[in-house]
Every structure is written in C-alpha cells, then in structure tokens.
N, C-alpha and C positions, 0 to 999 in steps of 0.2 A: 313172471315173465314167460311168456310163450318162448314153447321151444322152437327154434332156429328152424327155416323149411317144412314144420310139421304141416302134415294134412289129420283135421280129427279123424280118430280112427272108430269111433262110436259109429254104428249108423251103416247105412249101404252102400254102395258102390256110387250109384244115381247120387248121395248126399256129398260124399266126397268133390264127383267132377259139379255138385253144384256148389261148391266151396271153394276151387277153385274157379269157377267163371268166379264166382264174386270177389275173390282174391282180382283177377285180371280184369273186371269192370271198377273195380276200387282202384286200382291201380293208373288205369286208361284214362280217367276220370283226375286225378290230379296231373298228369302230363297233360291233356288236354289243357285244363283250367293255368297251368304255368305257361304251356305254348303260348297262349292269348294273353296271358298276362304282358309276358315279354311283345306281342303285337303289340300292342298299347304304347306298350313304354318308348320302344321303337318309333311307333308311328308321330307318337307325344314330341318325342326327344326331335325326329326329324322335322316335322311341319313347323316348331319354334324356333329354331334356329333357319330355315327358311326365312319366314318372317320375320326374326330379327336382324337380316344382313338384305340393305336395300343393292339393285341396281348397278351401285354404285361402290357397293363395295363398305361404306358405312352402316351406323349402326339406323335403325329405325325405331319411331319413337316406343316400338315394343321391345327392339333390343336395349335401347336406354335404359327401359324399364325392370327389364327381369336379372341384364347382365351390371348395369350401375347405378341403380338405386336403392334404395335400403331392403326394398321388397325382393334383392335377391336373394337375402338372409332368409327370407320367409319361404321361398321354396326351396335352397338349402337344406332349410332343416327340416320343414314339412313330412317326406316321408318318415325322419325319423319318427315323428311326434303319432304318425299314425298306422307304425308299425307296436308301437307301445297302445294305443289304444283300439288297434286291430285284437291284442291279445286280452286286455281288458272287457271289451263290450262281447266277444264271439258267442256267449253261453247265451247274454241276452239277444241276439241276434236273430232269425229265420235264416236257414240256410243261404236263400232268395236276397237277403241284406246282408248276409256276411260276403257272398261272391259280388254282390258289387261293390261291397266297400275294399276287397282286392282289387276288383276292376280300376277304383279312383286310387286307390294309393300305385297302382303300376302307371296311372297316367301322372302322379305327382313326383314319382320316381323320373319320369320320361323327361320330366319338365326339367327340372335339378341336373336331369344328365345331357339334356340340349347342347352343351358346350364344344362336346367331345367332336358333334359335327364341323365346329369351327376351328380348332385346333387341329386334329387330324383327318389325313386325305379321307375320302369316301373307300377309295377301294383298299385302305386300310384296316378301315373298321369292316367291311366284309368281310375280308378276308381273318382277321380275328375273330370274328362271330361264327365264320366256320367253323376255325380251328378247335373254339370252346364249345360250339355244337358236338365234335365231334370227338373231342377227349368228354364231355360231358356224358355223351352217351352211352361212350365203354365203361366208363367210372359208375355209372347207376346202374349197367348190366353187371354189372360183378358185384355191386351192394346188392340187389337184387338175388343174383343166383348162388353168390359163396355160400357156403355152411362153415364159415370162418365168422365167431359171434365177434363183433368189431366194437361190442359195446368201451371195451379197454381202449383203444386207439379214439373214442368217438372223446374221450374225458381228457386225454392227453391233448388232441386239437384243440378244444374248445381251452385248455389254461392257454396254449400258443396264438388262439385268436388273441384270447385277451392282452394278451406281451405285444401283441401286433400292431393290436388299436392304441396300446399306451405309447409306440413305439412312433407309431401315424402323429399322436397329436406331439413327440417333442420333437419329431424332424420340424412340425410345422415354422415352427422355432428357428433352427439348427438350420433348416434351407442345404441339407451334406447329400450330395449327387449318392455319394459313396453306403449314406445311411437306405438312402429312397431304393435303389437297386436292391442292399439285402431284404429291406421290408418288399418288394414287388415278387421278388423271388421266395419272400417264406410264404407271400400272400396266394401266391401260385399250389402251393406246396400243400398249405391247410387248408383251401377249398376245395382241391381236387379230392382230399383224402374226406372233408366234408360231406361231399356229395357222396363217395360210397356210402359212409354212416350214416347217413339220412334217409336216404333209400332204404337202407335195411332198416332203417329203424321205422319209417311211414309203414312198410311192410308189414312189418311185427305188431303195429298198433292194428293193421286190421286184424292178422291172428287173434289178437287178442279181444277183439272189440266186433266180432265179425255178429255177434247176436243182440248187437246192441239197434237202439232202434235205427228209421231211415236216416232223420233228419241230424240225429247226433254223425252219423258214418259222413253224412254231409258236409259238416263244417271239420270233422276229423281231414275229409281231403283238402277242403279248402286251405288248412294250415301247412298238409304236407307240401301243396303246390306254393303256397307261400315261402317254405324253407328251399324249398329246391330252385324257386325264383331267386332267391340269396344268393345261393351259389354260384348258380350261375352268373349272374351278374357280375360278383364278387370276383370271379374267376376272370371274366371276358376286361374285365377295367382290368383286374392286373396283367393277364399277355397282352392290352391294348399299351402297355406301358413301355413292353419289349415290342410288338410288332407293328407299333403303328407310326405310319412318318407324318412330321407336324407338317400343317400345312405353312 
C-alpha cells in the first residue's frame, strides 16, 4: 500500500512537480468523466418523464410503457445488471469502450431514476442536488487532503452498506415509515463517509499505479469516476427523501 500523501522521493525536483501534475491530471480526469456522467443521467432521467406525462396531465403511451408495463422491470434493474458487467468486461475493454459503456450505464441509470421528476417538485430536486453537490464536495476535499488513513472506517461502512441494502429489501415488505427514515438517515450517514474513503482510496491507486501504462491509468479513472458516481447518487436519493416535497 502506498504511503498516505507520499510524493516519490527518488529522483529531482522537476520529477516530483511532474508527479504531482499527474496526481492532479488523474484526478481532474475522474471528476470530469463523473460530472458528465451525472449530465447524462440528469438529462436521461428529465426528457423521459417529460415525455412520459402528456398535456394533460396522463400517462403517454411511453409513460405506459416504462412506468406500467412489465419493461419497467427491465430498466429497473438494468443498471444494476450493468454495473456487474461494467466490472467484469473493463480489462477486456479499450479505455475508448470502457468510457462509453459508463456513458450508457449513466443514461440507464437516468432512465430507472425518471420517476423522481414525477413524484417530487422540480425545485426540490435542485435544490437537493445542490445540497449533495456541496457536502459532496467538502467530503472528497478532506478524503483528498487528510493524512488520516481511512482505510479502517472505509471496511466498517462497507459491512453498514450491506445491513442497509438487507434492511431496504425487508422494509420492502414491512412498508414501517418508522423503518424507511432510520434506513434514509444511515443511508445519508454511509455515503457521506463513502465518498471521503473513495477519494482517498482513487488517490492511492494512482500512488501506487502511477508507472503503470496510459491505457491501464485510463480505465483505473474510469472506475474511480464510476464509485464516486455511486455516491453521489446514493447520497442525493437519500437527502431527496428528507428534502424533497411530493408533488
């Protein structure tokens, strides 16, 4: 494991500051690739619920289709199916195939999450996508910049996701207001502390990975922008649970 903030100290002065640009071009390069990811899903998510609420206020025969037909199962679960075969296929990939296949899994993401425009107001969900804009981005400045190794807290979240997801699918069940709020509020709780751990941890893989070739450091970002798209995500659906008024 690479030590925490190291810069190699082999080497000259000129090799160092060019180890850090490539620290901060590696780095610049997965926010970018997640920024547009989330365009996508955004733009995905808004123009299908557009067109699936006509005029009038009913469904149209594309909101029959995606929101009451069996095919809503299919893009339901979709991203999941191609989040698991994002991590399977990446080695055989071209960097060039691995970032578009983020690109279609953040518009199938977009598609699954269409809803949220028809249940909650518009200037709800801004106003939540602020707010996770902006806890998100002190939370990845401090995974980032601590010299606190977070790898201990990153293994404790990850058992609390999984209590969270098994906890998601028995409210499914249970339908208990009471269960849904502590699940929204741990959900809040373990993404937030996700994102630091990720950040640091995307970081550290280029420490460590920084002489490896172009196209591996390539799909290396692609994955980090992939985890930090999670989060985020993750993060903005759960305070959309606390801030957002139904329509």
């Amino acid at each position: 494991m690479a030590e925490y903030n190291a810069i190699p100290r082999a080497g000259t002065a000129p090799r160092s500051a060019a180890f850090d640009e490539g620290l901060r071009t590696y780095m610049n390069k997965v926010y970018s690739l997640m920024g547009i990811g989330m365009l996508v899903t955004a733009g995905t998510a808004w123009g299908l619920s557009t067109l699936a609420i006509g005029p009038d206020g009913t469904a149209t025969a594309l909101g029959q289709a995606i929101y009451y037909s069996p095919l809503k199962w299919v893009i339901m679960f979709l991203p999941l199916v191609m989040v698991f075969a994002f991590g399977a296929a990446i080695n055989r990939l071209s960097t060039a195939g691995a970032t578009l296949l983020f690109y279609a899994f953040a518009a199938a993401m977009g598609a699954s999450l269409s809803w949220i425009f028809l249940a909650y107001t518009g200037i709800s969900i801004v106003q939540t996508f602020v707010a996770t804009a902006a806890g998100f981005a002190g939370l990845s400045i401090y995974g980032y910049t601590t010299k606190r190794d977070l790898s201990g807290m990153g293994r404790f979240l990850m058992m609390g996701l999984i209590g969270l997801i098994v906890a998601s699918i028995i409210n499914i069940f249970l339908r208990s207001g009471g269960v849904q709020f502590a699940i929204s509020t741990l959900g809040v709780l373990i993404f937030a502390g996700l994102t630091a751990y990720d950040t640091q941890r995307i970081k550290n893989t280029y420490l460590e990975l920084a002489n490896s070739d172009r196209d591996f450091l390539g799909k290396s970002a692609i994955m980090g922008a992939l985890t930090l798209y999670l989060d985020f995500l993750n993060l903005f659906l759960f305070l959309l649970q606390f801030m957002g008024n139904r329509e």
